[in-house]
ROFILO-53824 format. One record per atom (N, C-alpha, C, O, CB): x, y, z. Coordinates in pm, whole numbers, plus 50000, padded with zeros to 5 digits. Glycine has a CB too. Layout:
N
XYZ
...
% end
This chain:
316
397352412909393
396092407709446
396242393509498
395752389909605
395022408209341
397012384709409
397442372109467
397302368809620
396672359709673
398782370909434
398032378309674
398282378109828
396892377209910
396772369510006
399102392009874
396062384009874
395032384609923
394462368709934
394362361710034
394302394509847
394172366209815
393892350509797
394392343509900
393542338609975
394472344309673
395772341209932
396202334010055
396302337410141
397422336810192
397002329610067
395102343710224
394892342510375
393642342910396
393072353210430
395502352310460
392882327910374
392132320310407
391032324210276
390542314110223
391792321710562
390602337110219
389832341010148
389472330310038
388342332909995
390282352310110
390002319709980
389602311809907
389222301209986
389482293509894
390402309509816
388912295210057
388642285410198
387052285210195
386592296410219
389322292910371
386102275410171
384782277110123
384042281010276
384402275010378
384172262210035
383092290210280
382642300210424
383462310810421
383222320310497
382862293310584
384392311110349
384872331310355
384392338310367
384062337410249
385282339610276
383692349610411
382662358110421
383492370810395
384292373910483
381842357110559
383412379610271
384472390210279
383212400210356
382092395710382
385312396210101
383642414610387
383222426910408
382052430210351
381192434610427
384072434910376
381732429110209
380352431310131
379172420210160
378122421910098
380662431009968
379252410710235
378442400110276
378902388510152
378182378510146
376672405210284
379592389010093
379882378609957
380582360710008
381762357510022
381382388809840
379562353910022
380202344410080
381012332709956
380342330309855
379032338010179
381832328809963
382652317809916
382282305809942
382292303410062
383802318209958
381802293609845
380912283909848
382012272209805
382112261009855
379552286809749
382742277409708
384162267509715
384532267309563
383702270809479
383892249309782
385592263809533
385532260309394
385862255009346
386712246909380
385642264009333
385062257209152
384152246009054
385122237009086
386352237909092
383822248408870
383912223409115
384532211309082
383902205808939
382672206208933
384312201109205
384662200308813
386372202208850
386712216108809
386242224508732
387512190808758
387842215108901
388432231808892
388172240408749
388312234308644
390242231708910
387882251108747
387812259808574
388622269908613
388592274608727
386112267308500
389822276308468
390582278708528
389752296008518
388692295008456
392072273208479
390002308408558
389552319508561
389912328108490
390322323708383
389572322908646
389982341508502
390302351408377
391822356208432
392652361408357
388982366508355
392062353908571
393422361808612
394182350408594
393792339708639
393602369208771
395682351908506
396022344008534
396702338008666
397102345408756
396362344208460
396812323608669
397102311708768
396032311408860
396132306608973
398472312908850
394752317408803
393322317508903
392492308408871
392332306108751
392432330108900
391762301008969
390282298408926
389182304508946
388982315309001
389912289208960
388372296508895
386902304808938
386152293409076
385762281809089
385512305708755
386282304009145
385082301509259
383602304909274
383252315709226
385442306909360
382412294809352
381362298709355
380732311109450
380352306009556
380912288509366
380572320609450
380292331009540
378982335009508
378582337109394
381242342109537
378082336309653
376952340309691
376612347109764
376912345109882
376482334909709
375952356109733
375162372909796
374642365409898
374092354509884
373712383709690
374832371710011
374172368810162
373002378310179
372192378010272
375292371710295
373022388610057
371572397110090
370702395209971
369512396210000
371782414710115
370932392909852
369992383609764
369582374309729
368602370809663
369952383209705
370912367109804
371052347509747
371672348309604
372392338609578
369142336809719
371582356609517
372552355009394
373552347209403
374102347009513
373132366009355
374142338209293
375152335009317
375752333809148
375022333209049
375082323209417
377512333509149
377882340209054
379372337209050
379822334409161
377472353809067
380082337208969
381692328708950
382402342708994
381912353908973
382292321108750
383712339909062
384842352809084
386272338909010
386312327508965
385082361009336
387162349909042
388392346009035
388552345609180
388042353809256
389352354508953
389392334009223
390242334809381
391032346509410
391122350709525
391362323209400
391522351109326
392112365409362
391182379809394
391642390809426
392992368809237
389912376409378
389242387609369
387952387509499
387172396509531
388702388409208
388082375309546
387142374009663
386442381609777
385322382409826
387582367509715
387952388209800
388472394109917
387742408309889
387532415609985
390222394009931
387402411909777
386712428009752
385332427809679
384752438309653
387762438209646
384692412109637
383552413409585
382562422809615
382292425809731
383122404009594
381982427609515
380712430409503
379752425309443
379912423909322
380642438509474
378362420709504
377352415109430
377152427509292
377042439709289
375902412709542
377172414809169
377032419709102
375132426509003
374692432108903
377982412209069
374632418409172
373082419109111
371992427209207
370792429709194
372452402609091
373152430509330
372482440909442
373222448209477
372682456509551
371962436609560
374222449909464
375562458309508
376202470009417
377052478609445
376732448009522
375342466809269
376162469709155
377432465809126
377942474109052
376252480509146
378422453809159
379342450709154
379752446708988
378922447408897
379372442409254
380802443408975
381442439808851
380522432408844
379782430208940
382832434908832
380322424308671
379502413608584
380432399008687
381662398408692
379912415208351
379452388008763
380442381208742
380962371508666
380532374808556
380532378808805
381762359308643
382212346808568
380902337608563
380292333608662
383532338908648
380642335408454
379592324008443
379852309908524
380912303808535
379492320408290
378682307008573
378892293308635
378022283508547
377232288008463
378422292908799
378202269808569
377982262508480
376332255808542
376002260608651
379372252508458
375462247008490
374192245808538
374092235308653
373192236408736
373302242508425
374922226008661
375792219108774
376572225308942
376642220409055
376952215308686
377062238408877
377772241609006
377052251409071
377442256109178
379182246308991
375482256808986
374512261609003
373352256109145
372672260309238
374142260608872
373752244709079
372712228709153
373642229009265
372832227009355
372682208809049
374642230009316
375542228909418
374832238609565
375012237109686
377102234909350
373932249209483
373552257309635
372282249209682
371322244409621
373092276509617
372662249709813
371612243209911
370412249609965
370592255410072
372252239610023
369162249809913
368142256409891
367282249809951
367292238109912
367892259209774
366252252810059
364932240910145
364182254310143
364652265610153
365242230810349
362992250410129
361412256110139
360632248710192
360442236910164
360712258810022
359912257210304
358712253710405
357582260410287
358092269910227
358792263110597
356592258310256
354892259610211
353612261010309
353262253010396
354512246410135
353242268410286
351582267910372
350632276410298
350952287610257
351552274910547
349472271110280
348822275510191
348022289610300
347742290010420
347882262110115
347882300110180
347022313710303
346022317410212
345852308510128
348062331210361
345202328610195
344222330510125
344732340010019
343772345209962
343122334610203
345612343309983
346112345009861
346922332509785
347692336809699
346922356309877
346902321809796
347882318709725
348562301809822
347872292309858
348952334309717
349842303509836
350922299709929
351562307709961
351422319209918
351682291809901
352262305010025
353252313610131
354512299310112
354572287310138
352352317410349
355352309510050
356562299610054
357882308010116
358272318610068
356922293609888
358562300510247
359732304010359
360702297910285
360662285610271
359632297910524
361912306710215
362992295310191
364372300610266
364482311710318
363292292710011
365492289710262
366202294110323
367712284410268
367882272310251
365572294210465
368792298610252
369982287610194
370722290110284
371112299310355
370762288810047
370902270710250
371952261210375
373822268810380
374762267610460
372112238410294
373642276310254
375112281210259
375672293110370
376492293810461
375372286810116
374582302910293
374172319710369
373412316210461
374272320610537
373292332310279
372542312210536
371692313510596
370352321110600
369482320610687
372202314810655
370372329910458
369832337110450
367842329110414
367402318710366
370792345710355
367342339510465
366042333010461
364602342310400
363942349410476
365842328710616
364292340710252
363642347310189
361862344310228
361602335810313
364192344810052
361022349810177
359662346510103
359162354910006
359562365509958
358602345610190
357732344409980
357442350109833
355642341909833
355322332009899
358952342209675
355002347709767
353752340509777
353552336509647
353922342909549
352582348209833
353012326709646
352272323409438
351072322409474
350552318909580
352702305909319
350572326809350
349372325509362
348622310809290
347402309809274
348942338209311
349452302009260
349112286709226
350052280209258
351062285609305
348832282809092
349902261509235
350952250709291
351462253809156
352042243009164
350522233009345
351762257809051
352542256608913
353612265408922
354792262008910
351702260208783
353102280008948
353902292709051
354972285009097
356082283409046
352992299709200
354522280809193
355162278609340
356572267809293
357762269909317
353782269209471
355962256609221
356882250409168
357862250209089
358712241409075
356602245909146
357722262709023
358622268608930
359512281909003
359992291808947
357702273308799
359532279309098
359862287009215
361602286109141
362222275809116
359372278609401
362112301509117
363052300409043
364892299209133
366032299109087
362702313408947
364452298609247
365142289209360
365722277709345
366912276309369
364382285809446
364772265709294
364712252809260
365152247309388
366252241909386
365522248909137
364382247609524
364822243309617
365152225909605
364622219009518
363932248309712
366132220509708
366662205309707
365122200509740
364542192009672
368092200109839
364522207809864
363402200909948
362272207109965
362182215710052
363762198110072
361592205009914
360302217709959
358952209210048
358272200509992
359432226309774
358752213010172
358092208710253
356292215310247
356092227110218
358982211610373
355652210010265
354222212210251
353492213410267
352972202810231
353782210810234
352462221510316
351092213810406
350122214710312
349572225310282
350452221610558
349752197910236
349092195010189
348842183610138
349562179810045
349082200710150
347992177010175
348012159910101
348562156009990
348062162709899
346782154610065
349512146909940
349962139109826
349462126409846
349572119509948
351432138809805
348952124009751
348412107009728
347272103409838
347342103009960
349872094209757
346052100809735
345042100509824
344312085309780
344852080009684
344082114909811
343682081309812
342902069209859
341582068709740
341222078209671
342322071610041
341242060509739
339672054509619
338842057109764
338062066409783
339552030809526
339182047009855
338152052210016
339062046610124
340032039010120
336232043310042
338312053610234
338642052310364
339652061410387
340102068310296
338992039610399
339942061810475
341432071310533
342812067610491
343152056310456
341632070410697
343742080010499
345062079910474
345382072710619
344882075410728
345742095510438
346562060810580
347192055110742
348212067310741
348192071110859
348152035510754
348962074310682
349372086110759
348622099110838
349222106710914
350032091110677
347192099810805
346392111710873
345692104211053
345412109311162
344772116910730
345682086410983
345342079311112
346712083311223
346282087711330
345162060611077
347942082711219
349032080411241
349362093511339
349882094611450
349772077811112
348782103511238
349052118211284
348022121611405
348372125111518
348822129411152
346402119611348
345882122411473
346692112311580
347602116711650
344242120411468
346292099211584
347152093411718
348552102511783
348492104611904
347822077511666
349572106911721
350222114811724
349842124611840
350132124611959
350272118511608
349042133611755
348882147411836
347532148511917
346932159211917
348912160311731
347042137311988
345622134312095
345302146412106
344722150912007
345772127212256
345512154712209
344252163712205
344382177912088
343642187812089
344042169812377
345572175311990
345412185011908
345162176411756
345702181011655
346722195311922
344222162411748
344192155911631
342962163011580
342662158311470
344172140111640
342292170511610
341352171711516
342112186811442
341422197011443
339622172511592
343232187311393
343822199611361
344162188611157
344282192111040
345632206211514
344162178611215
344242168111064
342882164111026
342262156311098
345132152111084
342242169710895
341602168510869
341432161210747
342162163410651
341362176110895
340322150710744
340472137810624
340602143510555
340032154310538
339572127610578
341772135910458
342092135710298
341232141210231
340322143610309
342222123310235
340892145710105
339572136010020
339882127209915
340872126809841
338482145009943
338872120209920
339152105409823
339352110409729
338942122009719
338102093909793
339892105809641
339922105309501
339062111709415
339312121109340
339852094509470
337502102809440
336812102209335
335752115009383
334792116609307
336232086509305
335822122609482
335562134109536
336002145909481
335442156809464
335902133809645
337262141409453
338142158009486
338132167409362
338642178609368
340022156009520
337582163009260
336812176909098
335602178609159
334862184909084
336372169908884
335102175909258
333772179809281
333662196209299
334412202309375
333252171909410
332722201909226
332482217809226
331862218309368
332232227909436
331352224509092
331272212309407
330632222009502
330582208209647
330602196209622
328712230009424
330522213209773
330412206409892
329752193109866
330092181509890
329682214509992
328412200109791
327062191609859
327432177009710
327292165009733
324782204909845
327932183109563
328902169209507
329692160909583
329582149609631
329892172609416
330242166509582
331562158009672
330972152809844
331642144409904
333202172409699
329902157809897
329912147809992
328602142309965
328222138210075
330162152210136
327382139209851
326942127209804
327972117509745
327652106109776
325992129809714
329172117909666
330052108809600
330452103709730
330082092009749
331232114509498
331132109509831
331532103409965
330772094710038
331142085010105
331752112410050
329522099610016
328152092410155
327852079310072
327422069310130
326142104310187
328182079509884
327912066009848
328832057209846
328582045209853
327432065109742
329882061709838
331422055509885
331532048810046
331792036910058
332642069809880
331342055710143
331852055410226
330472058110378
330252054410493
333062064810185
329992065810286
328492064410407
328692078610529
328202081310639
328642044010533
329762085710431
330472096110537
329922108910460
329612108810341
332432095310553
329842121310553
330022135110502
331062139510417
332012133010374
330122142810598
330692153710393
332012160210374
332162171610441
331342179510395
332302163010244
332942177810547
332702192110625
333162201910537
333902200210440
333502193910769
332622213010582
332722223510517
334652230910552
335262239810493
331232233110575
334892225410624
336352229710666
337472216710558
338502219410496
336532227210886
336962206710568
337432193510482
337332201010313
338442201210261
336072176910513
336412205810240
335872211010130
336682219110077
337062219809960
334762216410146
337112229210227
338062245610174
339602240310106
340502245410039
338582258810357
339292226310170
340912220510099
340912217509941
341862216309863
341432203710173
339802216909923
339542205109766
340732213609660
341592209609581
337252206209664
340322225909702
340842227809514
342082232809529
342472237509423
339912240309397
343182234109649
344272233009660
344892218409636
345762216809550
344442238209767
344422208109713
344652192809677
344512193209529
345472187409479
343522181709749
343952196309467
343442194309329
344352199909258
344772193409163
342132199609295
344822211009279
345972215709222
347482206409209
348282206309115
346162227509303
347512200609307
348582194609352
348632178609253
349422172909178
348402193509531
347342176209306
347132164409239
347502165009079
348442158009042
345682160909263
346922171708999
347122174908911
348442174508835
348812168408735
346682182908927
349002183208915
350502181908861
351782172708875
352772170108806
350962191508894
351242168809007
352112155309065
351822139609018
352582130109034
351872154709224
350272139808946
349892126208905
350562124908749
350652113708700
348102124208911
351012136408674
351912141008538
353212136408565
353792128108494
352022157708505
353872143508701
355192147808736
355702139108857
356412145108938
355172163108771
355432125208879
354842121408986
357012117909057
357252109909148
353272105208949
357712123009011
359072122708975
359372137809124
360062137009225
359372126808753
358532149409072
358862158909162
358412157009313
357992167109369
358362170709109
358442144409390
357452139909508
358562135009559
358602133109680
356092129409490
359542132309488
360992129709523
361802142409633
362632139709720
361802129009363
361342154909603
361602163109666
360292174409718
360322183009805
362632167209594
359452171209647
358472175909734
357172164909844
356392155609827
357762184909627
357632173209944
357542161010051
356182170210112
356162182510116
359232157210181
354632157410177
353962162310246
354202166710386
355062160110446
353232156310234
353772174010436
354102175710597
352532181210685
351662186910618
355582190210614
352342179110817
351302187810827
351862198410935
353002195010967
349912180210867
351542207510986
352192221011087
352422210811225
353472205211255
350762238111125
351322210311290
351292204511381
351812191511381
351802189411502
350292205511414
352282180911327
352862171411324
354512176111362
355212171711453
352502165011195
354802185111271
355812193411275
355962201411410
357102199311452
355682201611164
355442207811474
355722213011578
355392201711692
356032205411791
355032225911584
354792191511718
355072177511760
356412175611788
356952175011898
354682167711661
357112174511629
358122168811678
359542180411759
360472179811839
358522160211546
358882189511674
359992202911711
359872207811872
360722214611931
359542218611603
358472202111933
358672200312097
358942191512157
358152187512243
357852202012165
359652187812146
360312175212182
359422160612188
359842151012252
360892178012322
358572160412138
357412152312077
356272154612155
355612144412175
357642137112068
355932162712195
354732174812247
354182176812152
354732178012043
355082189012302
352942177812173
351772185112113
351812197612140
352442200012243
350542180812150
351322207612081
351122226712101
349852223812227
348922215812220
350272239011901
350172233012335
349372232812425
348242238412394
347372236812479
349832237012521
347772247912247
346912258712214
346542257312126
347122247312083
347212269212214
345682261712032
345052259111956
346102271511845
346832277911922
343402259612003
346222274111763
347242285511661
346912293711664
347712303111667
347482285711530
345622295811665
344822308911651
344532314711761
343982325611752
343622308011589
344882308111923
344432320312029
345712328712063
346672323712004
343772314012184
345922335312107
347302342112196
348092328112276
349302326812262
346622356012347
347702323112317
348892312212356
349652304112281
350832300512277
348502303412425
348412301812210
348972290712105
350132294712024
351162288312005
347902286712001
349492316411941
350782322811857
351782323311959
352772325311889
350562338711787
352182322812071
352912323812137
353892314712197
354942318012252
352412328112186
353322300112178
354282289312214
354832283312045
355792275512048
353332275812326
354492285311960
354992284511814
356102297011824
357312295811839
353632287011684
355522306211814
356292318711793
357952315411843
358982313511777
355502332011889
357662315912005
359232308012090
360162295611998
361392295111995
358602297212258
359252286411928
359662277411887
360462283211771
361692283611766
358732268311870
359652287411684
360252298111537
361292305411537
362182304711452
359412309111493
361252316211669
362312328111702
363942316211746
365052320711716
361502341011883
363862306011796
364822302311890
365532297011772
366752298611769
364452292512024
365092292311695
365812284711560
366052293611447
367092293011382
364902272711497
365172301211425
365292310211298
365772324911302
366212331111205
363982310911238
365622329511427
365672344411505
364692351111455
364002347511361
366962353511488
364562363911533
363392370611561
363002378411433
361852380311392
363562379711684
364382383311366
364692394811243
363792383411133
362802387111071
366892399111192
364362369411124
363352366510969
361342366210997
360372367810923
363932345210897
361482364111102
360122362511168
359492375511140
358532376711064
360162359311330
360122386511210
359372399911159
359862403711051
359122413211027
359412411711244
360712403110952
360752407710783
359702399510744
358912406510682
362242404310681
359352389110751
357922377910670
356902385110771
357252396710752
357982354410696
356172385610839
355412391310878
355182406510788
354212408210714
355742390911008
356242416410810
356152426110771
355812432010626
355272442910607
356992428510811
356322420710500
356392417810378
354412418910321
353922424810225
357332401310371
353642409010446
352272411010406
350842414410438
350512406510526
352142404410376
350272418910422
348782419510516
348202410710563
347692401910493
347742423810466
348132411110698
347542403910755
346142397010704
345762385810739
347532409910850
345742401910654
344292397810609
344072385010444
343212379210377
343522415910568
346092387910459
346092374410300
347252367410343
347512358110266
346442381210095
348302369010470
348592356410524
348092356910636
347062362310597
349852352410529
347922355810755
347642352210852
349192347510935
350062339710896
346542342610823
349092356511075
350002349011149
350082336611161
351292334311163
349982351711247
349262322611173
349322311211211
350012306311055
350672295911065
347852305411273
349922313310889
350202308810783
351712311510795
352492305410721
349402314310673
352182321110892
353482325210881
354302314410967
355202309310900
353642340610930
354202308411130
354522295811160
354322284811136
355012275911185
354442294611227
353362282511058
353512267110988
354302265810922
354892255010931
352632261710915
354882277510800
355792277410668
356902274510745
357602264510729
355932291610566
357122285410852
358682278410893
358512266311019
359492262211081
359882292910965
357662263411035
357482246111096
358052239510978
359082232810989
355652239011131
357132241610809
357582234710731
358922231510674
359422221610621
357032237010671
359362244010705
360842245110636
361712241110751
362692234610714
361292261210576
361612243610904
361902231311018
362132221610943
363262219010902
360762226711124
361002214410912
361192199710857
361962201010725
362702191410706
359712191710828
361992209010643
362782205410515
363532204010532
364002193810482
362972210610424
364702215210645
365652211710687
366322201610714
367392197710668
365642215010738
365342195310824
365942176310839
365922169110763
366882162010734
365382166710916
364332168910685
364472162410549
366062159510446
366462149010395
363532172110468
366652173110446
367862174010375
368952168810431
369592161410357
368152185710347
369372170510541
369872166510653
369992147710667
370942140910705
368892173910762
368512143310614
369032132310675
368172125810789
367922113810804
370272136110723
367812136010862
367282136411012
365812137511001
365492146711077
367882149211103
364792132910945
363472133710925
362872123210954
363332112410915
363152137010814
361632123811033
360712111411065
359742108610903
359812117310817
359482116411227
359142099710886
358032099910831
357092088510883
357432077710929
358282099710697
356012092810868
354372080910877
353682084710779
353392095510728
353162081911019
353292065410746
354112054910827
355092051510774
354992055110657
353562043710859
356042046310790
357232035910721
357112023610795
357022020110912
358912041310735
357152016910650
357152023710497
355652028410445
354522025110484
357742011710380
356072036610352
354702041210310
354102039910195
354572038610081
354592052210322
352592040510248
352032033910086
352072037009973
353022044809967
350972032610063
351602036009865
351022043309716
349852043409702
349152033509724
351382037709588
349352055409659
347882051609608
347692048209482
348712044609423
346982061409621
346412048109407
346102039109258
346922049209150
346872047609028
344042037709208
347492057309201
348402061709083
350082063409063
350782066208966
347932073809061
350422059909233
351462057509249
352372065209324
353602063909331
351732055609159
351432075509393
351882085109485
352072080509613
351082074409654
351082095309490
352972081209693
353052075309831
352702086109953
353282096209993
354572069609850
351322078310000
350692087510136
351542081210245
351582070510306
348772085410177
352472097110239
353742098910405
353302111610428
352712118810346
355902099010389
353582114210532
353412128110581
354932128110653
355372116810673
351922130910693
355722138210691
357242139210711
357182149210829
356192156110849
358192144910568
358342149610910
358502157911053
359672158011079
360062163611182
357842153111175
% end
């Protein structure tokens, strides 16, 4: 079997015959069960599993968790952390809608939760998970990142809709939360602004505890995101008419291809994600991408904190 090993099959991107890709191996080296072998990291290109081989055995893997393949070599919780994992988010009327996709395989899953606690425990543990949803909000007045964004996207700014303050956002019902606002601030609250509360609230919640996981979970909004993903264009359409799904759609298919676009589509009913919930997620995960990368805008920079220590950025 040796032989096999040396011609190229241990070389991290090996891709044998069963889709089993080769990720590289453990640093520092561990030695394996064959002898003069180590163990390498190998990952299912059709589950994302990933799972220890010997270098001698690469060349004939079988996933051992979709393939029925042999048990494989334990990997350690470190060389675990080594796979490169980004998630786009968009919230739909079940839940979220979470697009992920690993940087190794290319492969590109979803999955919906039905809460931000779900979602976060997302057993993935993506590096970056991108968002559409406010982090860190204000006592009053506006987020300078939602100011930032409408300027941004002129005739598509009313697609950013105000924050809510703080001292708003447990409010049970509309007509609470926009008397607390009108004495604050002398402002309403819309009924489209409102449908956000108790997703923000969710978020809030767990991030004002955890305020550590903001490190990698980053705000974003769709359209900011497809801004920048047109070459700093605004969407000529609004999401919801036929043009609009249609100049996103181009954008989605050209980067992601057509096959993950229709498996996520196909996965749910229309009536609990919504096509426009299905291109924002991968707008979002667009951006996680760069995020990870390196290559990500944010507004504004630098960016603020609010009274608890959350920093209002929005990312692209």
């Amino acid at each position: 079997m040796a032989k096999h090993a040396n011609k190229g099959t241990t070389r991290a991107g090996y891709i044998n015959r069963n889709g089993q890709i080769n990720i590289g191996r453990t640093e520092p080296s561990r030695a394996g069960t064959d002898h003069g072998q180590y163990i390498y990291i190998i990952k299912c290109t059709k589950c994302g599993e990933s799972y220890g081989a010997n270098g001698s055995d690469i060349f004939e893997r079988k996933c051992p968790f979709c393939q029925r393949g042999r048990p494989g070599l334990a990997l350690l919780a470190d060389e675990i952390n080594k796979m490169a994992i980004v998630a786009g988010v968009d919230g739909c009327k079940t839940g979220w809608l979470c697009v992920a996709k690993d940087l190794d395989t290319g492969l590109i899953t979803s999955e919906v939760f039905s809460n931000a606690k779900l979602l976060l425990q997302h057993k993935l543990e993506p590096s970056v998970t991108a968002i559409d949803i406010p982090i860190g909000l204000t006592e009053n007045g506006p987020r300078q990142c939602d100011i930032e964004a409408r300027q941004i996207l002129g005739s598509r700014a009313s697609s950013v809709f105000p924050a809510p303050i703080r001292p708003a956002l447990q409010s049970k019902t509309r007509q609470h939360a926009d008397e607390i606002r009108r004495k604050i601030e002398e402002k309403g609250v819309s009924a489209q602004s409102f449908a956000i509360f108790k997703k923000v609230l969710e978020f809030d919640k767990i991030l004002s505890t955890l305020p550590h996981l903001q490190d990698r979970v980053k705000e974003i909004h769709p359209e900011v995101c497809f801004w920048a993903w047109n070459n700093k264009r605004a969407m000529s359409y609004n999401k919801k008419s036929r043009g609009g799904r249609a100049e996103r759609h181009e954008l989605v298919v050209k980067h992601f291809g057509v096959e993950a676009v229709e498996e996520t589509r196909a996965k749910y009913l229309v009536k609990c994600v919504s096509h426009d919930d299905i291109y924002d997620a991968f707008a979002a995960l667009w951006t996680a991408e760069r995020i990870f990368a390196g290559k990500a805008g944010v507004i504004p920079d630098p960016s603020p904190h609010d009274a608890i220590g959350l920093r209002m950025e929005m990312w692209y």
